[in-house]
Residue frames relative to the residue before (quaternion, step in Angstrom):
aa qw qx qy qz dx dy dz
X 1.0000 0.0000 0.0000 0.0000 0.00 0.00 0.00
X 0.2563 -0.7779 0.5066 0.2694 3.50 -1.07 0.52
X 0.6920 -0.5521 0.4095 0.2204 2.98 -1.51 0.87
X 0.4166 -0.6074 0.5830 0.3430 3.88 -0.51 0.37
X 0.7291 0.1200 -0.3475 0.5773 4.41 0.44 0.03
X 0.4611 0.4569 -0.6066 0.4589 3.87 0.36 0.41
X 0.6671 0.4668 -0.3407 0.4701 4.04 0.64 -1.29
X 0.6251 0.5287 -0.4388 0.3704 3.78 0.65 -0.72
X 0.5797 0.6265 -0.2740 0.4430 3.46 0.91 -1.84
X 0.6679 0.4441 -0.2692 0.5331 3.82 0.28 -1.26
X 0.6984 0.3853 -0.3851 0.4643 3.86 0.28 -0.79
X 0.6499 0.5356 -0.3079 0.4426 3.31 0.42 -0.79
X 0.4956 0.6641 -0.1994 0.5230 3.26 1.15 -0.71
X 0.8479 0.1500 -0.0909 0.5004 3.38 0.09 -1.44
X 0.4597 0.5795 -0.3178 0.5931 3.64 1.40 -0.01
X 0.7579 0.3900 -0.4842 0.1975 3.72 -0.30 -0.48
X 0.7239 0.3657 -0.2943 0.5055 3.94 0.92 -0.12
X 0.4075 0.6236 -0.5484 0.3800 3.23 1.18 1.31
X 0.2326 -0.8482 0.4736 0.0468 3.69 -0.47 1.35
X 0.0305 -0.8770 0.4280 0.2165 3.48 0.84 1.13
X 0.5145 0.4629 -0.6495 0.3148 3.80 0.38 0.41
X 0.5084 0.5023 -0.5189 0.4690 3.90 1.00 -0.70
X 0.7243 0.3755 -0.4395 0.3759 3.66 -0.17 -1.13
X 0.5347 0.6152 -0.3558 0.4572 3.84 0.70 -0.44
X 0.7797 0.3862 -0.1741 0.4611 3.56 0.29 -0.95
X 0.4347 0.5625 -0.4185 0.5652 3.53 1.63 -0.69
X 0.8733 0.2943 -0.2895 0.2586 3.67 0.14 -1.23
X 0.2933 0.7355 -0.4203 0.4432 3.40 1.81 -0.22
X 0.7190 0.4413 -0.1222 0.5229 3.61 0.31 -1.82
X 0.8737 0.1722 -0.3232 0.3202 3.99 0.49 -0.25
X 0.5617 0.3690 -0.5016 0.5447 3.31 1.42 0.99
X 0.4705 0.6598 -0.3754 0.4498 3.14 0.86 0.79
X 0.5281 0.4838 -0.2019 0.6681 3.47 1.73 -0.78
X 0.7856 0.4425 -0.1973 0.3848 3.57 0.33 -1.32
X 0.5118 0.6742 -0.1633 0.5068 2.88 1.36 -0.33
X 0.6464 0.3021 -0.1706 0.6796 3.71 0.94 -1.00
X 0.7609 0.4195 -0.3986 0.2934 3.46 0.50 -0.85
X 0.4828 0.5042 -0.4845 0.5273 3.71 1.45 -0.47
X 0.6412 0.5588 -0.4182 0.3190 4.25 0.30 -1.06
X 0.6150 0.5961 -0.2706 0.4396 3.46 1.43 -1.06
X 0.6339 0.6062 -0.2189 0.4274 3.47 0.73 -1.49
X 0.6729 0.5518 -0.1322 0.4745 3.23 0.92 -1.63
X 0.7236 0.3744 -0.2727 0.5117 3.37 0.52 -0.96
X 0.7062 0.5096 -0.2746 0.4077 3.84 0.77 -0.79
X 0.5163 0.5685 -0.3590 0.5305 3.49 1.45 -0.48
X 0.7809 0.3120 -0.2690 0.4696 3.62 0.60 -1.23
X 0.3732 0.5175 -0.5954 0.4883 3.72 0.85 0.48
X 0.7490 0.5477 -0.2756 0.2513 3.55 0.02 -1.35
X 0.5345 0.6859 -0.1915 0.4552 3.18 1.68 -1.44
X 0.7478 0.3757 -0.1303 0.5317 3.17 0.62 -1.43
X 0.7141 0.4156 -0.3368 0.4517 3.55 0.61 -0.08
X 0.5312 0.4931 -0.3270 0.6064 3.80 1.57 -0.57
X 0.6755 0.4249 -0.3970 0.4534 3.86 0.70 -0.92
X 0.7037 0.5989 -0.2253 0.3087 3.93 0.76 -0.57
X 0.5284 0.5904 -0.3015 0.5305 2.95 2.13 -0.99
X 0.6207 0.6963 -0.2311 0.2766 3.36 1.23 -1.78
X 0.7181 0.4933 -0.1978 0.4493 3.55 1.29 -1.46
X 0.6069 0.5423 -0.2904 0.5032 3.30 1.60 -1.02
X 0.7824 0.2363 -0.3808 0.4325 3.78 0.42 0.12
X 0.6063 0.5996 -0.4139 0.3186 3.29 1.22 0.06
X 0.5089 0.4264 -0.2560 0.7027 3.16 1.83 -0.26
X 0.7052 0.1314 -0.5402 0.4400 3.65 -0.33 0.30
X 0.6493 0.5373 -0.4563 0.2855 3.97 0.37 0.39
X 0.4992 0.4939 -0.4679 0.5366 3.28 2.08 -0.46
X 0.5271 0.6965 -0.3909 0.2903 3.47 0.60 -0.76
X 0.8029 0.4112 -0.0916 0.4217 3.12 0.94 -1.67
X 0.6842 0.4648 -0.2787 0.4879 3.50 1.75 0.03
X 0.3210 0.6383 -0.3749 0.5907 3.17 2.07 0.21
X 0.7352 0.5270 -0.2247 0.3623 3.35 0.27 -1.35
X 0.7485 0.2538 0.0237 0.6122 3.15 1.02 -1.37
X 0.0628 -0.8733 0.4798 0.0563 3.73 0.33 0.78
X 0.5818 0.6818 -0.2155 0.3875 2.95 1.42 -2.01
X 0.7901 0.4226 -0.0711 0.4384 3.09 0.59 -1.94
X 0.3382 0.7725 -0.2819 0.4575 3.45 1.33 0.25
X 0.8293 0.3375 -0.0802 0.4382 2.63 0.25 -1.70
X 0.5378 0.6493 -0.2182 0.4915 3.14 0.88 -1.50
X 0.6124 0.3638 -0.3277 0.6207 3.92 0.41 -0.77
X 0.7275 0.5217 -0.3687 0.2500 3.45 -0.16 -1.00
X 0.6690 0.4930 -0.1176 0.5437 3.09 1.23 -1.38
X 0.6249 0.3743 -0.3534 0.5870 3.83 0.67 -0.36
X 0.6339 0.4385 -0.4430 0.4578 3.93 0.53 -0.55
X 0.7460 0.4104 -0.3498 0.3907 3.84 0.51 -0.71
X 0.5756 0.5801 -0.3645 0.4465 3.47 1.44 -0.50
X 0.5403 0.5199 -0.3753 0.5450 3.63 1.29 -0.39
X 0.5675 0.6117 -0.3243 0.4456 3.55 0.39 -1.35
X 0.6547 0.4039 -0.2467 0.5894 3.72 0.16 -1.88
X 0.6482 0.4806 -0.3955 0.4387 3.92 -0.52 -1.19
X 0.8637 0.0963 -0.2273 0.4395 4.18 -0.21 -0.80
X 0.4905 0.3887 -0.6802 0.3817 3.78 0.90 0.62
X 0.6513 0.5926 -0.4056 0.2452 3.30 0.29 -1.18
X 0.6417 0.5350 -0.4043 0.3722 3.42 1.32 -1.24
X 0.4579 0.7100 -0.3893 0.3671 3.84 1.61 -1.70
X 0.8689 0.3583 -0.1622 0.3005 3.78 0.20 -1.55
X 0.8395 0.2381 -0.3379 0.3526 3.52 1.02 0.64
């Protein structure tokens, strides 16, 4: 077991060529990095956003478009997709 002034001696030891303004400035300099590197992240996500949100509007508008265009056929899908739909719950529930 160690002694409580053997453990001091040893800290002191491993403690005396600790320079706490260096150890200070070390941490100055790495929330200083972490810092830019969250600003960086942050800023590159909201590029992306804005470029995923832009893609998003551009096919939702060339698909109204394309159901404008095609109304008939629209519907006609629609109605044959829900008649499937209806056809395998109903089949599921007895």
């Amino acid at each position: 077991m160690l002694s409580w002034p053997r453990a001091e001696r040893k800290a002191s030891r491993l403690f005396k060529d600790l320079d706490i303004e260096d150890l200070h400035d070390q941490l100055d300099s790495l929330r200083a990095y972490v810092h830019d590197l969250s600003q960086s992240a942050g800023t590159q996500a909201s590029r992306r956003l804005g470029r995923a949100r832009h893609f998003a509007s551009d096919a939702a508008h060339d698909a109204e478009e394309a159901m404008k265009d095609n109304l008939a056929a629209s519907l006609v899908l629609a109605l044959g997709l829900g008649l499937v739909v209806g056809y395998f719950i109903r089949r599921g529930t007895e």
